[in-house]
Every structure is written in structure tokens, then in C-alpha cells.
py3Dmol code that shows the C-alpha trace and the ligand (Angstrom):
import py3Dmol

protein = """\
ATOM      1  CA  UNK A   1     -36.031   6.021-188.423  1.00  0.00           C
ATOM      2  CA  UNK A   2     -33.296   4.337-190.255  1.00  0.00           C
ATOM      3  CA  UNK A   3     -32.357   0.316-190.045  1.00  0.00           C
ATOM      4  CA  UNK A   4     -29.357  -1.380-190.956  1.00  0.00           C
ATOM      5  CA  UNK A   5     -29.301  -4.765-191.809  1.00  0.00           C
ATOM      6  CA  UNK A   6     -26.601  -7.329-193.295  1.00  0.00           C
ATOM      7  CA  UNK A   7     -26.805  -8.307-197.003  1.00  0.00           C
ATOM      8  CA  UNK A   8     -25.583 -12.060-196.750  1.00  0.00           C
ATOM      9  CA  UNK A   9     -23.707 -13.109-199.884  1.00  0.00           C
ATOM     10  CA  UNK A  10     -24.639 -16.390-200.906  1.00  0.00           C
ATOM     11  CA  UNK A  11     -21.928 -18.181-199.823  1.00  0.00           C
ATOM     12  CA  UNK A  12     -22.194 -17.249-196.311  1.00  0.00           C
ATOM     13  CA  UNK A  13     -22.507 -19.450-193.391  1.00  0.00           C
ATOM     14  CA  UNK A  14     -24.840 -17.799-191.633  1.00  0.00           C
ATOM     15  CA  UNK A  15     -27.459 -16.668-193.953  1.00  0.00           C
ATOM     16  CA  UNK A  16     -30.324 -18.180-192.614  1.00  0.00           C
ATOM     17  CA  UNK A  17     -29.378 -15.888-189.187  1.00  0.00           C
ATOM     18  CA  UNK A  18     -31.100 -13.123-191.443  1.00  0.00           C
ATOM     19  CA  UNK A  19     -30.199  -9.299-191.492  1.00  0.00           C
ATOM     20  CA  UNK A  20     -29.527  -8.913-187.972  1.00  0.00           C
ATOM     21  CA  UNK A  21     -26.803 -11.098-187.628  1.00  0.00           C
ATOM     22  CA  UNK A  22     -23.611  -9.253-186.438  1.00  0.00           C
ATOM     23  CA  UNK A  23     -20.926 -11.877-186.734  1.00  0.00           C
ATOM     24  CA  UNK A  24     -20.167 -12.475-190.364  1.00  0.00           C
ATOM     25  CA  UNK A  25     -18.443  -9.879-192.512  1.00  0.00           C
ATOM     26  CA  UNK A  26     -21.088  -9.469-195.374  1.00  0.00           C
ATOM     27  CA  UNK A  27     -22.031  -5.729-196.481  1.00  0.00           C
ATOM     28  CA  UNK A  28     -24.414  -3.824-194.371  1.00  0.00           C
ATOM     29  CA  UNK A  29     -26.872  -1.913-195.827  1.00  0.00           C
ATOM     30  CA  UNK A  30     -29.482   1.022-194.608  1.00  0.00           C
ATOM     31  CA  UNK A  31     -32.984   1.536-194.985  1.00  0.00           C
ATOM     32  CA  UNK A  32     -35.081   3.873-193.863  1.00  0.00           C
ATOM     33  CA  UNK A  33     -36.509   7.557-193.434  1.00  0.00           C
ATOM     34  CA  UNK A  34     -33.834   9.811-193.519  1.00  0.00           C
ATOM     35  CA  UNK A  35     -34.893  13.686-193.068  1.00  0.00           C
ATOM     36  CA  UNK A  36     -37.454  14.064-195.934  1.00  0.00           C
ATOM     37  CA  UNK A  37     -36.275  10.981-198.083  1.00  0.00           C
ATOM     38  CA  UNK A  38     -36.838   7.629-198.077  1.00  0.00           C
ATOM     39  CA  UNK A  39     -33.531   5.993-198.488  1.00  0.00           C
ATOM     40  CA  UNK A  40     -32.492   1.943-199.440  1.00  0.00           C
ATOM     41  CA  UNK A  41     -28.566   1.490-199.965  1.00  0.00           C
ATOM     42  CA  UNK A  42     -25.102   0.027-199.088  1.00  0.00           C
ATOM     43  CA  UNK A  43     -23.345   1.864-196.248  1.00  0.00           C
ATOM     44  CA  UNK A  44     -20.299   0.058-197.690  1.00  0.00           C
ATOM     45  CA  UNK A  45     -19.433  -0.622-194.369  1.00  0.00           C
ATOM     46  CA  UNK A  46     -18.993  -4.657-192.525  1.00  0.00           C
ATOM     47  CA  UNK A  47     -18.236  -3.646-189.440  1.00  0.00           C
ATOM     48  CA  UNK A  48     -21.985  -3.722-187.103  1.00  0.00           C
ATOM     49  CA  UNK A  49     -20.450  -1.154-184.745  1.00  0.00           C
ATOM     50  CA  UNK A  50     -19.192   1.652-187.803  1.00  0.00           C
ATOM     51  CA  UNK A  51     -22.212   0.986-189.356  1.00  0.00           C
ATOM     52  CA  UNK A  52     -24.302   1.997-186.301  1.00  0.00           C
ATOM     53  CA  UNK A  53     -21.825   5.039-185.527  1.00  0.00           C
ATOM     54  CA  UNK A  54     -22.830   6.206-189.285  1.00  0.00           C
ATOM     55  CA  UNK A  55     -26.269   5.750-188.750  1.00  0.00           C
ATOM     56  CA  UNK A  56     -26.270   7.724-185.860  1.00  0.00           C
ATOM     57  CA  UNK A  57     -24.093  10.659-187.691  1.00  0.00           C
ATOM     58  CA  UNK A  58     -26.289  10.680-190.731  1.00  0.00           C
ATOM     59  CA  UNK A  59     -29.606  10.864-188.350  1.00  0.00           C
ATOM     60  CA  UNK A  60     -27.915  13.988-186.742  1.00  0.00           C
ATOM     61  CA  UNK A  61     -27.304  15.458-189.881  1.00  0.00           C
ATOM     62  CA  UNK A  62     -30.883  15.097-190.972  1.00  0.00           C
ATOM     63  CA  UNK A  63     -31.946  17.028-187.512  1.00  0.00           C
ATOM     64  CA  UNK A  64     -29.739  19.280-187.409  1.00  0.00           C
ATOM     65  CA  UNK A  65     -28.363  20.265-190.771  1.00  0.00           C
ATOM     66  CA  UNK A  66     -25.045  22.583-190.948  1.00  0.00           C
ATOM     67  CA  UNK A  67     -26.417  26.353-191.160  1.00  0.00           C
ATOM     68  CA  UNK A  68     -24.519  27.720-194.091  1.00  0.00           C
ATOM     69  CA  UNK A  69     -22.438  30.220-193.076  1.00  0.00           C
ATOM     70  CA  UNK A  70     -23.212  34.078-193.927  1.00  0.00           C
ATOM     71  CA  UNK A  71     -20.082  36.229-193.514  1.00  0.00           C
ATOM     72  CA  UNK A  72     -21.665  39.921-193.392  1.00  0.00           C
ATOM     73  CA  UNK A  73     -21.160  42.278-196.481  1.00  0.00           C
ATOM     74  CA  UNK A  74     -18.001  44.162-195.538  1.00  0.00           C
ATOM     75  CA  UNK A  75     -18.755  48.197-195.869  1.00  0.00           C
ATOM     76  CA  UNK A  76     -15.583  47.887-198.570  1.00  0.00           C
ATOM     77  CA  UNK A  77     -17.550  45.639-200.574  1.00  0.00           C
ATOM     78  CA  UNK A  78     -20.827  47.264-200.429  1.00  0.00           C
ATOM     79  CA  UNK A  79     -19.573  50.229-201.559  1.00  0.00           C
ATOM     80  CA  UNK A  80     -17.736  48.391-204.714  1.00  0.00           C
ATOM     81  CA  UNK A  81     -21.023  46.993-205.348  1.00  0.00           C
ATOM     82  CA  UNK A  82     -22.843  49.735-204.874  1.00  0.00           C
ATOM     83  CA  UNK A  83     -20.397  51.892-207.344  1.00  0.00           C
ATOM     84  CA  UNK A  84     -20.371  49.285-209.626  1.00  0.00           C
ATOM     85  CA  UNK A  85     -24.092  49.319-209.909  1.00  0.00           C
ATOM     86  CA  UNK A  86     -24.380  52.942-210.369  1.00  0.00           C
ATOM     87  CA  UNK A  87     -21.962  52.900-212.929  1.00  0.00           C
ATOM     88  CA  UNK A  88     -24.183  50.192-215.178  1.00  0.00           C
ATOM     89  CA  UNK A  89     -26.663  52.585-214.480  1.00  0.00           C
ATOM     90  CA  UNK A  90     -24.777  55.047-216.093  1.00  0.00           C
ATOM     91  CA  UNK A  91     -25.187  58.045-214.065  1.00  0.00           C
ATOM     92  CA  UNK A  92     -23.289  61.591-215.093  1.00  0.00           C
ATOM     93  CA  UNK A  93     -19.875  61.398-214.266  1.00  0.00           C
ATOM     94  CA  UNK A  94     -20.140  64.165-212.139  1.00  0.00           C
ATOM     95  CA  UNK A  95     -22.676  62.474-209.704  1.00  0.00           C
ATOM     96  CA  UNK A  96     -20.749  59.113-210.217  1.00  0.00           C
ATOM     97  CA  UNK A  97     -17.519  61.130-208.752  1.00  0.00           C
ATOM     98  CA  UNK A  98     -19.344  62.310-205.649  1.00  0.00           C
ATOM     99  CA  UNK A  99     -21.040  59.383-204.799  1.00  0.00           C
ATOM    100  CA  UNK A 100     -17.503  58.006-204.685  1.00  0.00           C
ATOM    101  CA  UNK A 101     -16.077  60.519-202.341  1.00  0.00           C
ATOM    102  CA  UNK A 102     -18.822  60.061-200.283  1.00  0.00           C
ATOM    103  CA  UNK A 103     -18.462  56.397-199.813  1.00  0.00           C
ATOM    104  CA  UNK A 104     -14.760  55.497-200.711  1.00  0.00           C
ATOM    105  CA  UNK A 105     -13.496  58.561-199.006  1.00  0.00           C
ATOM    106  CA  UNK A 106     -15.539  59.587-196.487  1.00  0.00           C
ATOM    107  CA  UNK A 107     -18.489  56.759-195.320  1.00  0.00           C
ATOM    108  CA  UNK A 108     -14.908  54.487-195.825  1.00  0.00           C
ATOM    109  CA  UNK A 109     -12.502  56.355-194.084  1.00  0.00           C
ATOM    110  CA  UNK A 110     -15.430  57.070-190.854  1.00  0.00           C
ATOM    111  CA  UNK A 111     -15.969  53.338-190.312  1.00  0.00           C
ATOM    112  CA  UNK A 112     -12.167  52.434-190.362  1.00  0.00           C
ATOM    113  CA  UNK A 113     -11.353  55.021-187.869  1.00  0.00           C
ATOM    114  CA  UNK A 114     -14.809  53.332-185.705  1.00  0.00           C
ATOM    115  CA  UNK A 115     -13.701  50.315-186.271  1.00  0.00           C
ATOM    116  CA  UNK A 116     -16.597  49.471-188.285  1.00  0.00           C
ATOM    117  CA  UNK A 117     -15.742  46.095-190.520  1.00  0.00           C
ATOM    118  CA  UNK A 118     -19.872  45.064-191.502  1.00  0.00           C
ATOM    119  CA  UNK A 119     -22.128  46.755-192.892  1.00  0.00           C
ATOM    120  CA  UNK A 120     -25.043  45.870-190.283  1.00  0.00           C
ATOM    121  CA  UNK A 121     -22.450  47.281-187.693  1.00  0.00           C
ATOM    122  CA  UNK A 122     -23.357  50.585-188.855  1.00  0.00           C
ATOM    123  CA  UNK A 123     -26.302  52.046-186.900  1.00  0.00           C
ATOM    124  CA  UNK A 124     -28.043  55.335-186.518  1.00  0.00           C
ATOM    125  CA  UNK A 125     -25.611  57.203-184.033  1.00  0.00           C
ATOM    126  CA  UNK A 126     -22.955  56.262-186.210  1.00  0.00           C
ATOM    127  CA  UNK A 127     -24.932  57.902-189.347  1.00  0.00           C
ATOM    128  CA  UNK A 128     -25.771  60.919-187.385  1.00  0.00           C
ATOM    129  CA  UNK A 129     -21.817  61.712-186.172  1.00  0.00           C
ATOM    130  CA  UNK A 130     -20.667  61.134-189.519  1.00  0.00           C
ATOM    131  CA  UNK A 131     -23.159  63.909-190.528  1.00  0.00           C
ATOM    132  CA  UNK A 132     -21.778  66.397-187.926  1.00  0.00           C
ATOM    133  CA  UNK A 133     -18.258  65.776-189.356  1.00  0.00           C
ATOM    134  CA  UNK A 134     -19.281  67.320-192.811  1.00  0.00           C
ATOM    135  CA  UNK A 135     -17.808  71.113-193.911  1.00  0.00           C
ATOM    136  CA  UNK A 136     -20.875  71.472-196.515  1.00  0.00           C
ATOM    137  CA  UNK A 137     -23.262  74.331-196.527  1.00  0.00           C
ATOM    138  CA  UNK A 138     -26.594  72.751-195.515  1.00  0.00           C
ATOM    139  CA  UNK A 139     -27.947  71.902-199.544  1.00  0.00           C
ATOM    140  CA  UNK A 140     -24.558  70.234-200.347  1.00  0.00           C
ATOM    141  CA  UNK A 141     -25.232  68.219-196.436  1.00  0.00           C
ATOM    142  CA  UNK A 142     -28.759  67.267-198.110  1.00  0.00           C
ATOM    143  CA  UNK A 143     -27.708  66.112-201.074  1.00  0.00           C
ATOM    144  CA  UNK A 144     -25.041  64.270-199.186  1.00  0.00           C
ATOM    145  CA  UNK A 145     -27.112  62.989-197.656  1.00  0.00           C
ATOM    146  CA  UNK A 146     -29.141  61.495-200.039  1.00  0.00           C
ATOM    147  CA  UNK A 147     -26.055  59.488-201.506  1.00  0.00           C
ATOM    148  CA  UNK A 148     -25.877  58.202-197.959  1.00  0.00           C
ATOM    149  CA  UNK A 149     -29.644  57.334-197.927  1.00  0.00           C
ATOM    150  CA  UNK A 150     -29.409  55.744-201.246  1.00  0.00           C
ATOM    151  CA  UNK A 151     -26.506  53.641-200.682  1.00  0.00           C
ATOM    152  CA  UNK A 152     -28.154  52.155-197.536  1.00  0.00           C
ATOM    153  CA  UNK A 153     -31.704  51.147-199.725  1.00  0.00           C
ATOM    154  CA  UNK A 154     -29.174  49.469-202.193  1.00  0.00           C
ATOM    155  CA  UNK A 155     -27.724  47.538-198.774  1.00  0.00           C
ATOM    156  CA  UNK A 156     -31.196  46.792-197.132  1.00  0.00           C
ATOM    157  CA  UNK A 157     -32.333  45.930-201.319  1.00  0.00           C
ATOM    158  CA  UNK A 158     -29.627  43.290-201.057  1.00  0.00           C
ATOM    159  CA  UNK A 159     -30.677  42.061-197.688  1.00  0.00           C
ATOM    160  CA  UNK A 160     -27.976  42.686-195.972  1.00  0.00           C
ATOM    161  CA  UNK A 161     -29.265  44.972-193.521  1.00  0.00           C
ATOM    162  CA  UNK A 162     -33.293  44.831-192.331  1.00  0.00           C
ATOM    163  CA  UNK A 163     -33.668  48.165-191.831  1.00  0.00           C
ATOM    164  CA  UNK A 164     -31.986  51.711-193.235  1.00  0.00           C
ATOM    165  CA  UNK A 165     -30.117  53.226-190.308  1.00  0.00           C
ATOM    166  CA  UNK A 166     -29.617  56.414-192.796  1.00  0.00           C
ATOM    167  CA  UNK A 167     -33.223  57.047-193.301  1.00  0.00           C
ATOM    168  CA  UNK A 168     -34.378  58.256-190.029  1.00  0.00           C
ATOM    169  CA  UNK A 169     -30.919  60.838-189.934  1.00  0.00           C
ATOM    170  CA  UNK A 170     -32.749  63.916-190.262  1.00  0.00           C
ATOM    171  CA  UNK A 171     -31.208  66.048-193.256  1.00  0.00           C
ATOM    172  CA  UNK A 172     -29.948  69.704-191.977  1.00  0.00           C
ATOM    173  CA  UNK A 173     -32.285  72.588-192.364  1.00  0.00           C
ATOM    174  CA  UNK A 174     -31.969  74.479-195.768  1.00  0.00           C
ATOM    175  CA  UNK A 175     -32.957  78.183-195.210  1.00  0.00           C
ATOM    176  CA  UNK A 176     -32.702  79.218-199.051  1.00  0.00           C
ATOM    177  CA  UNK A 177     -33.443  77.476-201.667  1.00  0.00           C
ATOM    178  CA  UNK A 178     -30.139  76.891-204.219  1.00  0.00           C
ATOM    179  CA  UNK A 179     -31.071  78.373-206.772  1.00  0.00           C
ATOM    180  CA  UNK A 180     -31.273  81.860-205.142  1.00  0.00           C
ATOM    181  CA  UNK A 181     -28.970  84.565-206.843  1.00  0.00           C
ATOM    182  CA  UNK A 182     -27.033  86.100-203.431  1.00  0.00           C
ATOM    183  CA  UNK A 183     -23.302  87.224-203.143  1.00  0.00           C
ATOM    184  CA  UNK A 184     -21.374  87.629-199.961  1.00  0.00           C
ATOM    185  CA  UNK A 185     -22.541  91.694-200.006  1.00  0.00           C
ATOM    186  CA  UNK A 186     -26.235  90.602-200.229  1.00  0.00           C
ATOM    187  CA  UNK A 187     -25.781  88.467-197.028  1.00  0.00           C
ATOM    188  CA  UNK A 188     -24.027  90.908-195.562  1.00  0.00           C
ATOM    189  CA  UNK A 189     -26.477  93.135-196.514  1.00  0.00           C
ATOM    190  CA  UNK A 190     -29.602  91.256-194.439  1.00  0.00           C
ATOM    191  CA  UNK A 191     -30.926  90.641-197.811  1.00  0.00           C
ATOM    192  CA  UNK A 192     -30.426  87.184-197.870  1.00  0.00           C
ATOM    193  CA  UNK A 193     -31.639  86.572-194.018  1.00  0.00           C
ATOM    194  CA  UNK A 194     -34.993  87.721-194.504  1.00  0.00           C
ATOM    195  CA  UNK A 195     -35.377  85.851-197.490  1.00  0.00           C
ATOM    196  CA  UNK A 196     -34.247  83.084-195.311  1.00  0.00           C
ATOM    197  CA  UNK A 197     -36.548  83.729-192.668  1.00  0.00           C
ATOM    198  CA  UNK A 198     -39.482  83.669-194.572  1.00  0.00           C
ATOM    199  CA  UNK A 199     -38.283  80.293-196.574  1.00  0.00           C
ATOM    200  CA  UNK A 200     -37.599  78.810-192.642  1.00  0.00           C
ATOM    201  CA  UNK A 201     -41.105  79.913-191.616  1.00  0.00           C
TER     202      UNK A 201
END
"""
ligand_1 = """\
1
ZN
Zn -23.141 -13.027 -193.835
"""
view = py3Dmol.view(width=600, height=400)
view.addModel(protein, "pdb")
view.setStyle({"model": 0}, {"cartoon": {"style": "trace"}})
view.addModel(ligand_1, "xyz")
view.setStyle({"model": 1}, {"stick": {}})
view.zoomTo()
view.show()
């Protein structure tokens, strides 16, 4: 609870009214609790009525104190922080060039044509149909997809998302592993699909 009361100068003709007297023009000061503090001072203020309607401004201010304002990570900016991070982490620049595409070209170029701005806009669905869009053979969708996945840690890492929508997109069935010597005549052959059968069993 705060108090204001008028400092009488000494010359003033109505000192012996004490603090609460409203008529003179002698500085006003405030005393009081204010939020967590414990304040004494000079509103630098005469006036009973302005120093009343600060009172009353500075005991809102106390209650309800401005909420800093948050903008969202943009998905533009996350990715140039993400990049830039990978780079001080000084990753091949091979894998620095296709986590690029991934995010610059492709994660960037699917949320502008969704109209995704914010990174928390991005959810789930959104991760799985920018899956479907891919042209990769399934271990070049995994791996993809693991630039994805990691990008999205590095968000929810930075807080600005609570949870990783790309973690629960399911990566697309591999059939053979990639290091498997096959050529187009082996496939063709039935080779390769038996092999596949018993690595999908
Ligand atoms: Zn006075």
C-alpha cells in the first residue's frame, strides 16, 4: 500500500496542517510498499490529484507488470541459426551442403508455400506431407530425415518449440541395407528382392 503525503517547505503557511494537507503547493512525496520494495521518495509532483493518478498507475504496474513480448523464432531464422551452428561445429562440407538444401531449399520453400511464418506453426501433419513430397530412395528419405529430426532438437534445445513435431514422423522403410553391391540387372534379376525380403522380415 503506498501513501503520499506533502513535504511542507519551511516557509509554508500551512505546515502545521501536516502531510495531508491538499491546498498548498509544496512537493508531494510517496511512501510505501510497492510490489516487492519498500519505497520513500519525491513524486516530483504538487498537484494532490496527479499525484494520486500516479499512485494509482505505479500500483497497477506493480500488479500487473507488462509481459515482455516474445515474437516466435521465424522458420528463416531458425534455420540461419541452426546452419550457423553446424558450421562452428564444423561438420564436412558435404553434410553442411545437404543440411542446407534440406532446410533453405526444401523445409523453406514447404512452409512458404503453407504459409508457415513460426516455427511452433509447424506441426506433425505438416512434417509428414513434406516427407511424401521427397523423390529419394528410402535411405536418402532416412537420412533426410534425420537432418529434419535434428534441426527440430536444435529448435525445442532453444525453447522455442516444447515438443519435436519431427520425431514421431516415422522414417520410410529401408529394405536393403546401403551398402549392398546391386546394379539395375541384379534387381531385375530378383536378386536384390529376396535379399530385400529377408532384410524386411
Ligand atoms: Zn505546504
Amino acid at each position: 500500500m503506498l501513501t503520499i503525503y506533502r513535504r511542507h517547505s519551511r516557509k509554508c503557511a500551512h505546515r502545521s496542517k501536516g502531510g495531508e494537507w491538499r491546498k498548498c503547493n509544496c512537493p508531494i512525496n510517496l511512501e510505501g510498499q510497492l510490489g516487492t520494495k519498500y519505497v520513500r521518495e519525491s513524486l516530483g509532483i504538487r498537484s494532490w490529484e496527479a499525484a494520486q493518478a500516479k499512485v494509482r498507475d505505479l500500483e497497477a504496474q506493480s500488479l500487473f507488470p507488462e509481459e515482455v513480448e516474445t515474437a516466435p523464432v521465424t522458420v528463416e531464422q531458425a534455420i540461419a541459426m541452426f546452419l550457423r551452428d553446424a558450421k562452428a561445429r564444423q561438420i564436412s562440407d558435404v553434410w553442411y551442403g545437404k543440411l542446407r538444401y534440406t532446410l533453405e531449399t526444401q523445409l523453406a520453400q514447404f512452409a512458404t508455400n503453407h504459409g508457415l511464418h513460426y516455427i511452433p506453426e509447424i506441426g506433425l501433419e505438416h512434417l509428414r506431407e513434406f516427407r511424401a513430397g521427397w523423390k529419394d530412395s528410402p535411405i536418402s528419405a532416412v537420412k533426410r530425415l534425420e537432418r529434419i529430426r535434428s534441426f527440430f532438437r536444435f529448435c525445442q534445445a532453444s525453447g522455442w518449440i516444447s515438443t519435436n513435431p519431427a520425431g514421431a514422423v516415422k522414417a520410410p522403410k529401408v529394405t536393403a541395407p546401403p551398402t549392398l553391391p546391386f546394379d539395375r540387372q541384379e534387381f531385375r534379376s530378383g536378386r536384390f528382392r529376396r535379399s530385400a525380403e529377408i532384410h524386411s522380415s
